[in-house]
N, C-alpha and C positions, 0 to 999 in steps of 0.2 A: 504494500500500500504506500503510496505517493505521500510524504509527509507534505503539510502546506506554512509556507514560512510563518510560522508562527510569530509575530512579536513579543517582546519581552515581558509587557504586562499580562498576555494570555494564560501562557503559559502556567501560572499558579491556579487558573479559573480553570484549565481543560483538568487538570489533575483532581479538582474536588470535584468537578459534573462528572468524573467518572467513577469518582468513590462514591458520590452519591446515586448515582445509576446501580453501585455495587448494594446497596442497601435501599432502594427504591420500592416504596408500595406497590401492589398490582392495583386494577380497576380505576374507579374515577379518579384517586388520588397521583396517578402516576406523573403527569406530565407538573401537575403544579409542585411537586417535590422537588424538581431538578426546572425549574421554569427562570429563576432567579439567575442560576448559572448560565442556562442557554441565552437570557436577555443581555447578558454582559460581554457574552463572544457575538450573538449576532442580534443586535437591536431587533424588536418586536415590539406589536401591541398586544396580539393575540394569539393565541396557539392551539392549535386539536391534532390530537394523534388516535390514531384507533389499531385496531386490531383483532382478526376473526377469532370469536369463541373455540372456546377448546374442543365442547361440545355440541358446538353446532358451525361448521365455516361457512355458513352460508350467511350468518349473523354474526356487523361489524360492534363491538366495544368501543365506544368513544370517551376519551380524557380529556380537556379541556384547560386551559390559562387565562383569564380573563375576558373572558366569553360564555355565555351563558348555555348550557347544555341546553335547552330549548330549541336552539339554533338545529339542532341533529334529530329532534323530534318529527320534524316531517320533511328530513333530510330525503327520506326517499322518491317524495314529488319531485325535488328538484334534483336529482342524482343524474338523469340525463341531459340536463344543461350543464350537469359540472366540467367544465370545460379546462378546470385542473384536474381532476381524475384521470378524463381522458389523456391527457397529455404524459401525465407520469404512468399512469398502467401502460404506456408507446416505449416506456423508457426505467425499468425498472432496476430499481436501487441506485438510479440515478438523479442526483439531486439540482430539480430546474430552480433557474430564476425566472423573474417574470414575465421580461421577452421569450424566453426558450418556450413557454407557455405559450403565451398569445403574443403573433408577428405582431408586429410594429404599426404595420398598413390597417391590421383590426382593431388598433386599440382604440381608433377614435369612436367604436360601436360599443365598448363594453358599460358605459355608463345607462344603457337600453336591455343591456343583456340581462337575460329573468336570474341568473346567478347574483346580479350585482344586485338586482332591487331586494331578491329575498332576503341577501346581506342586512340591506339597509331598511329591512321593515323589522331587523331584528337589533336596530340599533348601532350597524358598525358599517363603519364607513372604511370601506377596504382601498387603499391605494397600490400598494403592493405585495407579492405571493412571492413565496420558495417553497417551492415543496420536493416530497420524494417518496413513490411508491417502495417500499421494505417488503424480503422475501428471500431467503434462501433456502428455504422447505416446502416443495410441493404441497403441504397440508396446510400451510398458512399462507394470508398476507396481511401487511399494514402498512401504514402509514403517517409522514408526520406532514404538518401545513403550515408556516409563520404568516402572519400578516403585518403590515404596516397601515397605520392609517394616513400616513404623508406621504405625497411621492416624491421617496427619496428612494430611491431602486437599491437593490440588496446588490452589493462587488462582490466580484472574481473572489477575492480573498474570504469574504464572508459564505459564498459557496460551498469554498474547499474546505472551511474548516466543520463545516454542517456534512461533508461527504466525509470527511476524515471520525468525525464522530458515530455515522451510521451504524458501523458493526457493532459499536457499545450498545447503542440501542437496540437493535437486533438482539443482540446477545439477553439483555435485561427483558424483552417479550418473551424469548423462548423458554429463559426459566420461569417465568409466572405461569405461563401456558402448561408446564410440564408437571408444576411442581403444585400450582396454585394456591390454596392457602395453608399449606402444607405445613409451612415453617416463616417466620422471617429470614433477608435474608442480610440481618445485620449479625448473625452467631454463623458466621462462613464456617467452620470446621464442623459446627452441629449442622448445620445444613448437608453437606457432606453426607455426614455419617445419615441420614435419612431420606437419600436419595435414590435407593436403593443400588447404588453404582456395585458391579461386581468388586472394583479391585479401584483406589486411588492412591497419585504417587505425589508426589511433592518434589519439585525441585529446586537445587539452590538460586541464587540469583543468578550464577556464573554457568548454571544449567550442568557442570558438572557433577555435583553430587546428586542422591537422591534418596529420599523414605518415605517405604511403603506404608500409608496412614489404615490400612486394610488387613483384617485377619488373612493369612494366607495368599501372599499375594504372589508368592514363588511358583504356588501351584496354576495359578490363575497363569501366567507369565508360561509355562509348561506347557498348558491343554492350547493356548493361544498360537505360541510362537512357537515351540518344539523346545525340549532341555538342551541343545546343545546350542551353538554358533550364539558363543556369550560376547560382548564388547568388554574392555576390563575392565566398565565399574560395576557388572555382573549384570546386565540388562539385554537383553535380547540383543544383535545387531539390527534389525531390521528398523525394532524402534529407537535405539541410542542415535540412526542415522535421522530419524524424521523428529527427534530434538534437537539435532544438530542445527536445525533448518528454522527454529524459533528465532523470534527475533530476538535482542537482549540490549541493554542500555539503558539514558536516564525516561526517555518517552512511556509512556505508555501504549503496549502494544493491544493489538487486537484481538479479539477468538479469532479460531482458525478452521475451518469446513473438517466433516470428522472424517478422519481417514478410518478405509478398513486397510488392512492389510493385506497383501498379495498371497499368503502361504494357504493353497487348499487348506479346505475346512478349519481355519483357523476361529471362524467364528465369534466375531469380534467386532465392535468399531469402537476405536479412539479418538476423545477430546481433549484437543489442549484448548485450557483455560487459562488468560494470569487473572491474578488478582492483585489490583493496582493498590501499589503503597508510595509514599510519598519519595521515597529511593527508588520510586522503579515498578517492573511486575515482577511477583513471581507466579511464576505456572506451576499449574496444576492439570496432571493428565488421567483421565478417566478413563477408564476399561471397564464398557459395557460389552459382556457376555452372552452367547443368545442363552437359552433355559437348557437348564442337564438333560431334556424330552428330548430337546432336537436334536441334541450330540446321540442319542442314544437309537432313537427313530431313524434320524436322516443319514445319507450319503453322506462323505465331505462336500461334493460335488452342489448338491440339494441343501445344504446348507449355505454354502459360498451363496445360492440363488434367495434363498431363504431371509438372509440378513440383509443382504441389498434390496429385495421387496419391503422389507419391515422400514426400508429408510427410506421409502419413498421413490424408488429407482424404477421406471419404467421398463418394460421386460426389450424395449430397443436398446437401450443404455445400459440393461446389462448384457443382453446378448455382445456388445461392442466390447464392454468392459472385459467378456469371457475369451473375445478373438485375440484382445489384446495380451492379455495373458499366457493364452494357450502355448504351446510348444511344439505344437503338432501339427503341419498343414491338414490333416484331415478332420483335427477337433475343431479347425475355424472353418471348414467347410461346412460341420454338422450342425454349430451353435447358429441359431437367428433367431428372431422375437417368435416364433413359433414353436422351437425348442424349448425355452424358458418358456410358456404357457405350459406346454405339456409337463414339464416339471413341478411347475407352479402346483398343476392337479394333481399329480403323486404328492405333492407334499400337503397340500390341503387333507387328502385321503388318509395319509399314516396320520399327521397330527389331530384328523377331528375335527376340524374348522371348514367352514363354508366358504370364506371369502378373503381376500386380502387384507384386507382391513385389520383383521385377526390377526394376523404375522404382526403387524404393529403391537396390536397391544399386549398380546403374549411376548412380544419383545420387551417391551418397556416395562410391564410389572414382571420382567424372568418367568412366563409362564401362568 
C-alpha cells in the first residue's frame, strides 16, 4: 500500500483513529466514536457509513456523525437517484472525490437533482462528497460518505489519506460482523482467546521472535504445514516466508487478505493482524483450522476445495487456483468450474449439509 505524504501534524491523529478503530463500538455508535479523528485529517460536516447485516446482506446498517439517522429512513425511495452509490459501486474500494462522482459539465444540474432536495428537506445542505464503496468479502459490502457543507472540494492529499485509512476500516467491520456482541474489543488478548481461532501467534516487533498464545499450537502447526521443513526459529518455512513479507516500522501497517496455504490438505487459512501501538504494530497471526469432521471425512484434495468454498471463493477461482498449483499437465487439464461443483456434491454428501453456505458456517464455528 502506497503511503500518502503525511504531514507532520497528522501523523499523531492517524495513530489514535487507529487505536481507536482498534476498540470501536459496533452499530449506531461506530462512526461517531472515531468521527473527531476523521474530522481533523479530513474536514467534514457530516458523515454515514453502513454496512450489510451479518444476518441478512441484503439489509444495509447505517452509523451516522452529525446527521440525523432519519435521513436513511426512507433512504430506499431515493437509492436510485443516488448518484454517489452509483458511482462508487463502478469503482470499488476506491475512494472518489467529488468531480470523480459527478463531471464537471453536470454539476450545474445537481442543485435540481431529487438527491440534492431530499438532502435539503432533511436539513443539510450538501456542497461536497468523498466517498468509497468497502469490500473485500464476497459476503459483505459497505461503505463510508463525508460531506461538506461549503464548496470547498476535498484534495489529492485529503483522498489518499481516507484511501490509506480504508483497510483499518474494513478491518474494524469485519470483526463486529464476525464477532458481534461477543466481547469488546478494548480486552484484545481476551478477545483472542474467544474467538474461537484454532491456534494464535504473537510476534515480536522485529517479527523475529514468536509465542504461541494457544494451547497446542505445535500440533496445530503439524496437521497444517507437515512436522518437518522447520525455518530456525522452529516455524514452518512456508509460513516464516509469508512473515517475512509483513510490513515493519514506525507506521502503522495494515490487515493483510488471508492466505491459505499451498501444501494439499493443509486445511487452513491464515491472518495476519497488527495491533497498532504507539511504537509501531505488532502482529498477530491466526490459524483458523477447518473442523477435525473434514480432516477425517474428506480427501486432502476435497478439503483444499472445501476451505476455499467456506471463504467465499467461486468454484472458477478455484478451479484456477487448483491449475495453478497443480504439477501435472493432466491434473490442469481435468480441474475446471465443473470439476469443483462435482466435488463441491461429494462433499456436501459425506458432510451432511445441503448447500454452500454451510461450509461457511461449519467453518467459522469448527463445525
Amino acid at each position: 500500500m502506497t503511503l500518502p505524504p503525511f504531514r507532520t501534524h497528522e501523523l499523531p491523529v492517524v495513530f489514535e483513529l487507529i487505536q481507536a478503530l482498534q476498540t470501536a463500538p459496533g452499530g449506531s455508535q461506530a462512526l461517531q466514536s472515531v468521527w473527531s479523528h476523521i474530522k481533523r485529517l479530513v474536514p467534514s460536516a457530516y458523515g454515514a457509513m453502513c454496512s450489510t447485516r451479518a444476518d441478512n446482506p441484503m439489509v444495509l446498517e447505517w452509523t451516522v456523525a452529525e446527521m440525523g439517522m432519519d435521513f436513511f429512513h426512507d433512504y430506499a425511495r431515493i437509492a436510485p437517484f443516488d448518484f454517489v452509490r452509483s458511482a462508487v459501486e463502478r469503482n470499488p474500494n476506491v475512494v472518489l472525490s467529488d468531480t470523480e462522482i459527478v463531471p464537471i459539465a453536470e454539476r450545474r444540474e445537481i442543485e435540481k437533482h431529487p438527491l440534492t432536495q431530499y438532502a435539503r428537506s432533511h436539513f443539510m445542505t450538501v456542497a461536497q462528497i468523498m466517498s468509497v464503496r468497502l469490500g473485500t468479502d464476497p459476503s459483505w459490502t459497505g461503505g463510508l460518505t463525508l460531506y461538506r457543507d461549503k464548496p470547498i472540494p476535498y484534495s489529492t492529499h485529503e483522498r489518499q489519506v481516507l484511501q490509506f485509512l480504508m483497510p483499518y476500516v474494513v478491518n474494524t467491520m469485519n470483526w463486529h460482523r464476525r464477532y458481534g456482541d461477543m466481547f469488546e474489543r478494548t480486552d484484545h488478548f481476551g478477545a483472542i482467546m474467544k474467538s474461537q481461532r484454532t491456534a494464535v501467534i504473537r510476534l515480536s516487533w522485529d517479527l523475529q521472535r514468536w509465542d504461541g498464545l494457544t494451547h497446542g499450537i505445535e500440533s496445530v502447526l503439524g496437521r497444517c504445514f507437515g512436522k518437518t521443513d522447520r525455518a530456525d526459529c522452529g516455524l514452518p518455512k512456508a509460513l516464516r516466508a509469508k512473515i517475512n513479507e509483513l510490513p515493519r516500522g514506525v507506521l502503522p501497517a495494515a490487515p493483510m487478505d488471508p492466505w491459505i496455504p499451498k501444501r494439499p490438505g493443509a486445511g487452513v487459512v491464515v491472518t495476519f493482524e497488527p495491533h497498532v501501538r504507539e511504537s509501531g504494530s505488532n502482529w498477530f497471526v491466526y490459524l483458523d483450522e477447518a473442523p477435525f469432521e473434514w480432516r477425517v471425512k474428506l480427501t486432502a484434495a476435497e478439503l483444499d476445495v472445501a476451505v476455499r468454498a467456506a471463504m467465499g471463493w467461486g468454484n472458477e477461482v478455484i478451479a484456477l487456483d487448483r491449475v495453478r498449483l497443480s504439477q501435472k499437465a493432466s491434473k490442469d487439464r481435468a480441474c475446471s468450474p465443473h470439476t469443483i461443483r462435482t466435488q463441491l456434491n461429494k462433499i456436501y454428501e459425506k458432510l451432511g449439509i445441503e448447500r454452500r453456505e454451510m461450509l461457511a458456517v461449519h467453518f467459522r464455528s469448527r463445525g
